[in-house]
C-alpha positions as CSV (number, residue, x, y, z in Angstrom):
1,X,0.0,0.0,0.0
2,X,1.3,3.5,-0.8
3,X,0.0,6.5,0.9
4,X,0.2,9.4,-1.6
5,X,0.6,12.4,0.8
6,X,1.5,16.4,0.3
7,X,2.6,19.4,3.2
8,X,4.4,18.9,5.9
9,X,3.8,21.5,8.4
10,X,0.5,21.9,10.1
11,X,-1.6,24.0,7.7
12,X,-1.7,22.4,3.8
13,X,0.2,24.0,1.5
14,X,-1.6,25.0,-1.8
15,X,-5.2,23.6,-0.3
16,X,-8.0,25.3,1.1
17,X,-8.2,24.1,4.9
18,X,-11.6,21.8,5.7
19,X,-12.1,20.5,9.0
20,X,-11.5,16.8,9.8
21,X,-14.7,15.0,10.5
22,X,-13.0,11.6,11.7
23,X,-9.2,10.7,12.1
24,X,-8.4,7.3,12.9
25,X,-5.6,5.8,15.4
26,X,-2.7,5.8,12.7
27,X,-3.2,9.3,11.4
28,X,-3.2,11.2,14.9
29,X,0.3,12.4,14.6
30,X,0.3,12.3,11.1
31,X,1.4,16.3,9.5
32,X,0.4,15.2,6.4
33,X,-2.8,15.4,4.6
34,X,-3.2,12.0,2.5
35,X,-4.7,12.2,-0.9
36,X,-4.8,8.4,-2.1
37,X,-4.0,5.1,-0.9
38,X,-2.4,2.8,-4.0
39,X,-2.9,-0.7,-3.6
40,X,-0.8,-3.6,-5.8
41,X,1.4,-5.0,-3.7
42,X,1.4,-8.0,-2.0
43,X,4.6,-7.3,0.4
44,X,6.8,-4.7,1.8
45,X,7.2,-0.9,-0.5
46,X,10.9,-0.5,-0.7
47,X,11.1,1.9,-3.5
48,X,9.8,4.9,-5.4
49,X,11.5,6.2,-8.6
50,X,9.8,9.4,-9.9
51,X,9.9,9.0,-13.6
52,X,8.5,12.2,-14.9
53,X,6.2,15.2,-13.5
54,X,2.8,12.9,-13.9
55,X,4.5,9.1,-13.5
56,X,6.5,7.1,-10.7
57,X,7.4,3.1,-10.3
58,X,7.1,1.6,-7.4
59,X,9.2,-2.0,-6.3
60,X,9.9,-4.0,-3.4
61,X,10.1,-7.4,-2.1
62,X,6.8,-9.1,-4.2
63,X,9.7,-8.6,-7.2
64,X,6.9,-6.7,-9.2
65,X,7.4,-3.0,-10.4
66,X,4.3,-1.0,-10.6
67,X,4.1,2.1,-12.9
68,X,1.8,4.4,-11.6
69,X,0.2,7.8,-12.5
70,X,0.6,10.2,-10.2
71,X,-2.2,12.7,-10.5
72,X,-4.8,10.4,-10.4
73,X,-3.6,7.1,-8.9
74,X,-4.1,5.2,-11.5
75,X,-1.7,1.6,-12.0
76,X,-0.8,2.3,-15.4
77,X,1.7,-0.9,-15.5
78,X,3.5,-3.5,-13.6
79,X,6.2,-5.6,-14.5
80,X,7.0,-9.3,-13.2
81,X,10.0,-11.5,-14.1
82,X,11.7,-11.5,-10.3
83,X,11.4,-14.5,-8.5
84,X,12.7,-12.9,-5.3
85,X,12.7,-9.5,-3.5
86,X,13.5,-6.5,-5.7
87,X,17.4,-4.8,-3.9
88,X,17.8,-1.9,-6.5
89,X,15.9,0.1,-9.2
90,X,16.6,3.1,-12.0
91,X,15.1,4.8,-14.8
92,X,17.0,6.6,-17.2
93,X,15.3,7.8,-21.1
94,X,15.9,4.9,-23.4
95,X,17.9,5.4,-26.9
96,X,16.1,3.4,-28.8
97,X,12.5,4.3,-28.0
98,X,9.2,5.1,-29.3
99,X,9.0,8.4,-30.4
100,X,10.8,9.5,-27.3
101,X,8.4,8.5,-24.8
102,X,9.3,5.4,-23.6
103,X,12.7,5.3,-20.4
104,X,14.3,2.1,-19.7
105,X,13.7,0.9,-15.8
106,X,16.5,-1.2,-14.7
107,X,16.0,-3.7,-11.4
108,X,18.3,-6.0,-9.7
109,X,17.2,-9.1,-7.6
110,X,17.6,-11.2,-5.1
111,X,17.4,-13.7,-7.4
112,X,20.8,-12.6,-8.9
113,X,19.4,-10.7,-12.2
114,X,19.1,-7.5,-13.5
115,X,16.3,-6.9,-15.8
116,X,15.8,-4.1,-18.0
117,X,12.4,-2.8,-18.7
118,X,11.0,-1.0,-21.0
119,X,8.8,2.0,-19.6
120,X,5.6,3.2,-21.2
121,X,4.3,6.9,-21.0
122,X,1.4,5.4,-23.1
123,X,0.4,1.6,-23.4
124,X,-0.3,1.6,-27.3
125,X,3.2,2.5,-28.1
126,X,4.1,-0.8,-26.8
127,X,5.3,-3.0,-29.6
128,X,6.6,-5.9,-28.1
129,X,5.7,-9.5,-26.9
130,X,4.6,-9.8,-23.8
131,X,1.7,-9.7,-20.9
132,X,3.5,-6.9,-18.9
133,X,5.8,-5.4,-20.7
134,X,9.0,-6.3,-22.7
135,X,11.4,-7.5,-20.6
136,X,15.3,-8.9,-21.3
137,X,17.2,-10.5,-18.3
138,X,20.9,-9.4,-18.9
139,X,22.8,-11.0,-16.1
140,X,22.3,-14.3,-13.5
């Protein structure tokens, strides 16, 4: 689960202030003011790699990769191939891509691979061949 939260200090910044009908046990200290709760994985969040002003991936120890929209919450991808808990993840723009909107997202394993991803800014530009995305495994 991913709480998608903005502010910091005690009055929101940017938002009008509304008062807070209920607050339950978890948010009583809480500064923050939360604006979604994403739900996709099935285990511990360990990272978040903001992709571009609207997008962000999201990994950890289920081994998936979720590509999410940031604005609206929406899962816009995920990526499997990891048998075993995700230990690292980047993004940088790809060289070889679909009119420029496409990055690469690199993840290393657990499982003793790296995989290189291909990252979609919009699903029909994906050409390639599989279920969740195009995938290569480069090293065991």
């Amino acid at each position: 689960m991913l709480r998608w939260l903005i502010g910091g200090g005690r009055e929101p910044q940017g938002l009008a202030e509304s008062p807070v009908q209920t607050i339950n046990e978890e948010q009583t200290q809480n500064p923050y003011t939360e604006l979604l709760v994403l739900k996709a994985h099935h285990d511990i969040v360990r990272f978040l790699v903001q992709l571009d002003d609207y997008r962000f991936a999201s990994a950890g120890d289920d081994g998936i990769v979720f590509l999410w929209n940031a604005q609206t919450g929406e899962k816009i991808f995920e990526f499997h191939g990891h048998t075993q808990k995700i230990t690292a993840i980047t993004a940088f723009p790809s060289l070889d891509s679909c009119e420029d909107k496409n990055q690469l997202i690199l993840t290393a394993s657990a499982d003793r691979t790296v995989i290189v991803s291909l990252n979609l800014k919009e699903k029909e530009c994906f050409a390639g061949n599989g279920k969740y995305g195009e995938t290569k495994e480069i090293m065991h």
